[in-house]
Structure formats: C-alpha cells, structure tokens
C-alpha positions in Angstrom: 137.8 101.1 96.6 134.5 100.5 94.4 132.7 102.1 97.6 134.8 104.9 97.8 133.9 106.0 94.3 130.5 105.3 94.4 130.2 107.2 97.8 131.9 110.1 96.1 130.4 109.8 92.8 126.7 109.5 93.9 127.8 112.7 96.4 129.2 114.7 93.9 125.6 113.7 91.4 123.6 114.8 94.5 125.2 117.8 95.4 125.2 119.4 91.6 121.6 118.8 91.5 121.1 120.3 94.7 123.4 123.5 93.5 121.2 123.3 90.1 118.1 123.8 91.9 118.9 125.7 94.4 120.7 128.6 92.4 118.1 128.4 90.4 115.4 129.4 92.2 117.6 131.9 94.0 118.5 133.6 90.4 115.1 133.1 88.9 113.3 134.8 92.1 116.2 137.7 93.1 118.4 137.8 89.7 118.5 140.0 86.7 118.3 138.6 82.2 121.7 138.5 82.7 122.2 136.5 85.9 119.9 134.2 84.6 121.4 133.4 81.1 124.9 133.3 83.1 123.4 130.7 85.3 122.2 128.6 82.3 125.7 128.7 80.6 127.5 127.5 83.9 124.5 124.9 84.6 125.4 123.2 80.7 129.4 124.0 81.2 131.0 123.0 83.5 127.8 121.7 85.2 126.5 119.0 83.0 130.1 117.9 82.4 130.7 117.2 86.0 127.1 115.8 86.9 126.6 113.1 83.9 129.5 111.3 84.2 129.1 111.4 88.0 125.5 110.2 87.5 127.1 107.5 85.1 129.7 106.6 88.0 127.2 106.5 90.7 125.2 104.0 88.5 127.4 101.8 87.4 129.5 101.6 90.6 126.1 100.7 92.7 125.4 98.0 90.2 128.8 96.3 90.5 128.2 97.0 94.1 124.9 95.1 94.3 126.0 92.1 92.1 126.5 89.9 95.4 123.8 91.9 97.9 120.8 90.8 98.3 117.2 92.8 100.6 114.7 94.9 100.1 117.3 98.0 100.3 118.9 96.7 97.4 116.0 96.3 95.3 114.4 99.4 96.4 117.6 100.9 95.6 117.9 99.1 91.8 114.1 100.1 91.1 115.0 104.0 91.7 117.9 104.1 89.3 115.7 103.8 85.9 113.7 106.8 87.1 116.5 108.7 88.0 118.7 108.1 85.0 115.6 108.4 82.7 114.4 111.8 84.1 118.0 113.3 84.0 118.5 112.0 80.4 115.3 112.7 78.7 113.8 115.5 81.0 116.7 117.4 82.7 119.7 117.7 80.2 117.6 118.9 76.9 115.6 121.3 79.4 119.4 122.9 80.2 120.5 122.7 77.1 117.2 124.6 75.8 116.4 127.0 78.1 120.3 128.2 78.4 119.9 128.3 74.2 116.5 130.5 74.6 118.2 132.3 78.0 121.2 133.6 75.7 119.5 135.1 73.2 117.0 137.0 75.9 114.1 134.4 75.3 112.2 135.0 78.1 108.9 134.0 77.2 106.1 131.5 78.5 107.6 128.3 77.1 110.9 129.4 78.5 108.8 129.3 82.4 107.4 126.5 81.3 109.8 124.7 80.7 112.1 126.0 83.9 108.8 125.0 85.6 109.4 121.5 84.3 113.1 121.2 84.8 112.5 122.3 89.2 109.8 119.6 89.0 112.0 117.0 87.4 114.8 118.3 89.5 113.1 117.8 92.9 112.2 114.3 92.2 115.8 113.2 91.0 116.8 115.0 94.4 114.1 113.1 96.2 114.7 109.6 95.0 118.4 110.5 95.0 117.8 111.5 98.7 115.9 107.7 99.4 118.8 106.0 97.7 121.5 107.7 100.0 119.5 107.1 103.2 119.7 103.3 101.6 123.1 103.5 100.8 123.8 104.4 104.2 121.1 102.0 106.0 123.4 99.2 104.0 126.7 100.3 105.1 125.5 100.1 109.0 126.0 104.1 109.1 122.2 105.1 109.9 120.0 102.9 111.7 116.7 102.6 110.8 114.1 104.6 112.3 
C-alpha cells in the first residue's frame, strides 16, 4: 500500500511540474496578457494545491519507504530530496504566487521575466532531479535494469 501511494504521489508531483513548465513556455512564447495571467491563476489554484501536498506525499512516503533499505540508490535518492523540497518551497511557490499577483494586474515588466526566467530554471532542475529519483525508484523496484 505505502508503494502504491508513493508511486502515485511522486507521479502526480512530477507530472504537475512537467504541465507547469511546459504550458508555460507554450503560453509565454504563443499566448496573449490574458492567457498568461490565466495560466498563473490555474498554476496557484488548483495547481499548487494538488502539487504540494503531493510533493509532501511523495516525501514522506519514500522516507517511511527507505527506513529498512539500504545502497547507494537509496542514498542517492535521500540526498535529492532536500534540494527538491527546498527549491519548490523557497524558489518555486513564492515565484507563482508573485508573478500570478504581478500577471493579474498586467505587470509585465523585467522583474516579472526575470523572475519567470528563474521559476523555468528552478523548474527544470526539480524536473531533473525528480526525473533521477524515479529512474531510482524504479531501478529499486526491479522495473528498469541498469544500463
């Protein structure tokens, strides 16, 4: 059971980042002001509502999980997570919360780009490490072999 949910909560944290990102580009290279602010909104609510509890899921499931492992995958696995939660906490949720604030009232100046600039950086890296931590997951489980 404790597998199943962290199987499906660290997929469901993986794929919203992954929708973050993605839309994100997509709207900031083909949308309108509009489409963009819309994007923020949905990225804070629902989006952040679904993806930190997920996150929070995901974490403490694969810590109960690793309790009686033991490797290199395991610890490779632990080190990730204070990164990942770190840069989601303190880089990725206030750059939401700001730039959908600055994105509803039409702010879209240089520190708003700079800051979007900052959240796809911080972005690809969670999905990166994120990405490395499934491949472990998975290398654990016997479901990928390794290369």
């Amino acid at each position: 059971m404790l597998k199943r949910l962290h199987l499906a909560a660290s997929l469901l944290a993986l794929l919203c980042i992954t929708t973050f990102f993605l839309s994100t580009i997509l709207v900031e290279t083909l949308g309108t002001p509009h489409s963009i602010a819309l994007l923020k909104q949905l990225i804070v609510s629902p989006g952040l509502w679904v993806l930190v509890p997920a996150m929070a899921l995901a974490g403490a499931s694969g810590m109960l999980l690793s309790r009686s492992r033991q490797g290199r995958l395991v610890n490779s696995k632990k080190k990730r997570m204070p990164f990942i939660s770190a840069n989601g906490l303190l880089i990725l949720v206030p750059c939401a919360i700001a730039l959908n604030l600055w994105a509803s009232k039409g702010s879209f100046d240089t520190r708003f780009y700079i800051v979007q600039i900052i959240e796809l950086i911080a972005g690809a890296t969670n999905l990166a490490l994120m990405g490395l931590n499934a491949c472990d997951g998975l290398r654990l489980s016997g479901r990928l072999q390794k290369a």
